[in-house]
N, C-alpha and C positions, 0 to 999 in steps of 0.2 A: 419693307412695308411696316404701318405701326397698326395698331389696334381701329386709332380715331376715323373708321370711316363711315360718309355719311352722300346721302344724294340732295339735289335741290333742281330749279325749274328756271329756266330763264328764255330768251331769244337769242337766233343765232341767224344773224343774216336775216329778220326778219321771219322765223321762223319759230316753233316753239322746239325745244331742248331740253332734254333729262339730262345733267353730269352727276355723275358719281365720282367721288375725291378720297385721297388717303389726307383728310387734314390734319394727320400726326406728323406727316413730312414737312409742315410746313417752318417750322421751330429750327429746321434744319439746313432748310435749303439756302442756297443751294451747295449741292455735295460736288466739290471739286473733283475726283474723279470721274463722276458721271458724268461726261461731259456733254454726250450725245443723245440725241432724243430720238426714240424709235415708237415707228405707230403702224397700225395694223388696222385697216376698213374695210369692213363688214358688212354688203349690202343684206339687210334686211328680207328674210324671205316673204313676209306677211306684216308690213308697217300697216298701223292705224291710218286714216283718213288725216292723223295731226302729225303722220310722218314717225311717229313715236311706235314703240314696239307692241305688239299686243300680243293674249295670253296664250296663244298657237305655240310660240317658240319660244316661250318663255324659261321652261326647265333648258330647253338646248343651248341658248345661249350660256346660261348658270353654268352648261359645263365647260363647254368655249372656254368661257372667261377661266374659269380655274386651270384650265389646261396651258392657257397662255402665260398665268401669272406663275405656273410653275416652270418655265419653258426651261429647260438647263442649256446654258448656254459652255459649260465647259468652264474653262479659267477667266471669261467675260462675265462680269456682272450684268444681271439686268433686273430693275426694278421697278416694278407695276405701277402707276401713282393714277392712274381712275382710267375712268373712258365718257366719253361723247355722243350724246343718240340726238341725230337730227336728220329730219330731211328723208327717213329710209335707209338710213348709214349708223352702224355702231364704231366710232373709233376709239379702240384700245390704244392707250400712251404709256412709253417706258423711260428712264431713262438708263444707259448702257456707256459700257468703257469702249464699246468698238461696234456702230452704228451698223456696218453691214453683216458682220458676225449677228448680230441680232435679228437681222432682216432674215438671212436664211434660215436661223433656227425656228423665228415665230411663222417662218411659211411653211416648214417642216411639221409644225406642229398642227397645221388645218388638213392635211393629210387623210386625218382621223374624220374631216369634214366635208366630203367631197360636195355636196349640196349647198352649200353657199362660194360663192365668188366675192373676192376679197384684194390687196393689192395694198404691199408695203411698204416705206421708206423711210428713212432715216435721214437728218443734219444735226452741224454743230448747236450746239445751245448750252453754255458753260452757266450760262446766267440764270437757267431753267426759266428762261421766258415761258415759253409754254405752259409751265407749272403755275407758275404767279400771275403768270397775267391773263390768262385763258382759261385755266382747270380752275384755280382755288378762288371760292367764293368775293363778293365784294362784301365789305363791314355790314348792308342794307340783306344781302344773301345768307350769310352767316347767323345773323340775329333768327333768318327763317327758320334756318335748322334748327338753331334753338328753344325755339316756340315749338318744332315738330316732336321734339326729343320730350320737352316740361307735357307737351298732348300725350304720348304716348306715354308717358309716368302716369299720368293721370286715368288713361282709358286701362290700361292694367289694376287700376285701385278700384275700377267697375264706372267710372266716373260717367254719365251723361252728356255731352259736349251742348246740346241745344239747350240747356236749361240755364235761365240768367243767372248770374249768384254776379258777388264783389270779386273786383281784378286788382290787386295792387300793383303798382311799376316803381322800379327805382330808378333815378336819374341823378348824377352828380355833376358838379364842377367844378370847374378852378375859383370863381369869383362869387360871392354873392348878389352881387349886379346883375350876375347873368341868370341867377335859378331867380331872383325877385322877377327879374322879366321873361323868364321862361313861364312860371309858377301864373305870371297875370295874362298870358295868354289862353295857357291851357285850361285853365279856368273858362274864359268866353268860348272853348269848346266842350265845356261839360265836363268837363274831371272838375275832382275836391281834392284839392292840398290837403294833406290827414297827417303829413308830421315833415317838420322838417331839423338836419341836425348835419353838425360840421366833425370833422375829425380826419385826423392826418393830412390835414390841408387840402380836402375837400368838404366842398359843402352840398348834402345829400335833400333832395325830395322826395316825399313817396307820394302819390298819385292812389287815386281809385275810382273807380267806375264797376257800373251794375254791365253786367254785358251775357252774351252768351260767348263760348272759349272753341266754337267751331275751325277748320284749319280758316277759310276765309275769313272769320270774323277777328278773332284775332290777330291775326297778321294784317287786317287793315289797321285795327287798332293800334297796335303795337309798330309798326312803321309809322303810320301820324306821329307818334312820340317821339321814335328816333328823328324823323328828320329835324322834329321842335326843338329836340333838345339839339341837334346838328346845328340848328340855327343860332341855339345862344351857348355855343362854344362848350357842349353838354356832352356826356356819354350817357346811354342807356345802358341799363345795369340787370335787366330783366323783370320777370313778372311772378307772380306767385295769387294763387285762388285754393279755395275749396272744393272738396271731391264733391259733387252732387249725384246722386242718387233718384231716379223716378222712381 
């Protein structure tokens, strides 16, 4: 496991979904010995109305989870890479050198938890499908974290989130064709061009707008942009504001 982890929100089946992700493994994957993926679901003794967990079981799971991610499996590797809460269901995912050596340690290890009912299994996955294409966020998921991480920098400095102040965003590209036509739309949405400038063979814009930096308001903000600049062959490069104070 590395340092990098982080949660985010999405749909699953039509439904809403918490994952939590190690996305310091992702630089890595996938790791040829682990070949096997091993998971472990956890009905929920007390899910919210959204299927989601609520604050009843909330320490217990905390230990769940740490209990599982230390499971010792002996001379089998096993390695924790997030879990999945949808539906009334917490799924813990591993990946492992020897998928049913895993299964019976992680059942070994609920033992300790006679009060929830649970049910594991394991298959091949050399490719860590599961991990890439399931667990670890999409580039539109990612940028959320992101925003959630630059918010909580900010609420730590005493920061206000409802009060308006200037946002600036950076956006580069490959061509100047593309930020000229990126740069003349976002404009007919109310942003101001406030600089723009080339280097290393890209060509940078920064953007600004008066806004409030709430988790909803930004992140609708800040997605308009990604997908703008997705539109004219752009990356979004993030945001940066001042602390405000009531």
């Amino acid at each position: 496991m590395s340092d990098d982890w982080d949660f985010y929100f999405c749909q699953i089946d039509d439904r809403p979904a918490s994952l939590f992700v190690d996305l310091g493994l992702h630089c890595s994957a996938p790791i040829a010995e682990l070949s096997d993926m091993a998971w472990l679901s956890l009905q929920l003794l007390h899910p919210g109305p959204d299927g989601l967990t609520g604050n009843e079981e909330f320490d217990r799971l905390n230990e769940i989870e740490d209990a599982l991610a230390a499971t010792d499996v002996g001379d089998t590797q096993l390695v924790y890479v997030g879990r999945s809460t949808s539906g009334g269901h917490r799924d813990f995912l591993f990946y492992t050198t020897n998928g049913l050596k895993a299964e019976s340690r992680l059942s070994a290890a609920m033992v300790a938890y006679p009060e929830y009912g649970f049910e594991v299994g394991s298959r091949p996955d050399a490719d860590w499908s599961v991990y890439l294409e399931f667990l670890y966020p999409s580039d539109r998921q990612r940028q959320m974290i992101l925003n959630g991480r630059v918010l909580q920098t900010l609420e730590e400095s005493g920061d206000q989130h409802q009060i308006e102040r200037e946002v600036c965003h950076w956006i580069y590209f490959d061509s100047q064709d593309d930020r000229t036509r990126f740069a003349a739309e976002a404009a007919n949405k109310g942003y101001k061009l406030t600089d723009m400038s080339d280097q290393d063979g890209k060509h940078g814009a920064q953007l600004t707008g008066v806004t409030a930096v709430d988790y909803s308001t930004i992140n609708t903000i800040v997605l308009e942009l990604f997908d703008l600049a997705t539109k004219f062959s752009g990356e979004y490069d993030g945001w940066e504001t001042s602390v405000e104070k009531a």
